[in-house]
Each structure stands twice: as C-alpha cells, then as structure tokens.
C-alpha positions, 0 to 999 in steps of 0.5 A, a space after each residue: 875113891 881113887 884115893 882109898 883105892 891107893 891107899 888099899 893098894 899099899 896096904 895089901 902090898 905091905 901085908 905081902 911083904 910083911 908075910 913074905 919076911 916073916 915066912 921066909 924060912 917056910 917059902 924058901 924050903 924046897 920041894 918035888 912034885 911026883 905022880 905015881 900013876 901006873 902009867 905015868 911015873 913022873 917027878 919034877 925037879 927041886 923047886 922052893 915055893 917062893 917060885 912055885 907061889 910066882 908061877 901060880 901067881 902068874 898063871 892066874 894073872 894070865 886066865 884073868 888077862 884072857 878072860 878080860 880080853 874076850 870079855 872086852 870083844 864080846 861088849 865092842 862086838 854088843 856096843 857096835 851093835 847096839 850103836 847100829 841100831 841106834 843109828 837105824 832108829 833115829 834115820 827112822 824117827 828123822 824121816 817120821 819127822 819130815 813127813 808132811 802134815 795133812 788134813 786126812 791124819 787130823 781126827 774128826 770132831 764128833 759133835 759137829 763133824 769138823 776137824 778138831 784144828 778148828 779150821 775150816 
C-alpha cells in the first residue's frame, strides 16, 4: 500500500506540472479583484493567477492543518478518557477476583438440599 500511494503521488505531482506548462500563458495573465458595493469601493492591485492559485492553495492547506489539529485533541482528550475507564474497570474486576470463596455464594442443590460442590 505504501508503494502505490507513492506511486499516486508522483502521478498527480506529474499531472501538475504537465497543466502547469501547458497553461503557462493562462496562469501568467494578470488580474484585479474590485468590489463596487455602495459602501465599499475596494480594488487590489495586479496579481497573476499563478500567485493567486498558491495563495488559495495555501490557505486550504491551512483550514485543513487546523482542523486536523483540533481533531487530534478531541480524540487524546476521548483516548484518555476511554483509558480512565479502562483502568477503573480492571481494579474493579482485580479486586471482584480477590474475593474469597464462601460456602454461602455457592447454590443449593434442589433434590437433596445440599450444596452442589458435593462437599459436605
């Protein structure tokens, strides 16, 4: 698996660069971003798509890197809680173990009104 992951990998960074020549002319024209609102009259300056693509580019990479950060809190924060229990639970069970056995736990047999260990 790891192998065709690389290998994907490099076949998309090819696909890349291969759009990225072909489409040169396209990503080097430049452009202006206005906003004509009655309150805001707004123009940046001239940028090519190439920077405007990375900066996009970037800036999903970042939502993503955020997300995944608080993602990976949430499950510690449920990992250490799950492991709390975990450990609740088995000094539960070790001290259900130590309990000593007595003949009052053990069932009576119906038929001759024994216990059913057979000892008597």
């Amino acid at each position: 698996m790891k192998y065709v992951k690389f290998i994907v990998a490099v076949l998309l960074m090819l696909l890349v660069v291969i759009l990225i020549v072909q489409n040169h002319n396209a990503f080097s024209t430049s452009v202006v971003f206005r906003v004509d609102l009655p309150a805001i009259h707004a123009e940046t300056t001239t940028m090519s798509v190439y920077s405007i693509v990375t900066i996009a580019f970037l800036f999903g990479f970042l939502i993503s890197a955020l997300y995944g950060l608080f993602e990976r809190f949430r499950l510690k924060k449920e990992i250490r809680e799950l492991r709390k229990t975990l450990n609740g639970k088995d000094a539960e069970l070790s001290s259900l173990r130590n309990l000593p056995i007595t003949s009052e736990n053990e069932p009576q047999n119906p038929a001759n009104g024994t216990n059913s260990g057979g000892q008597d």
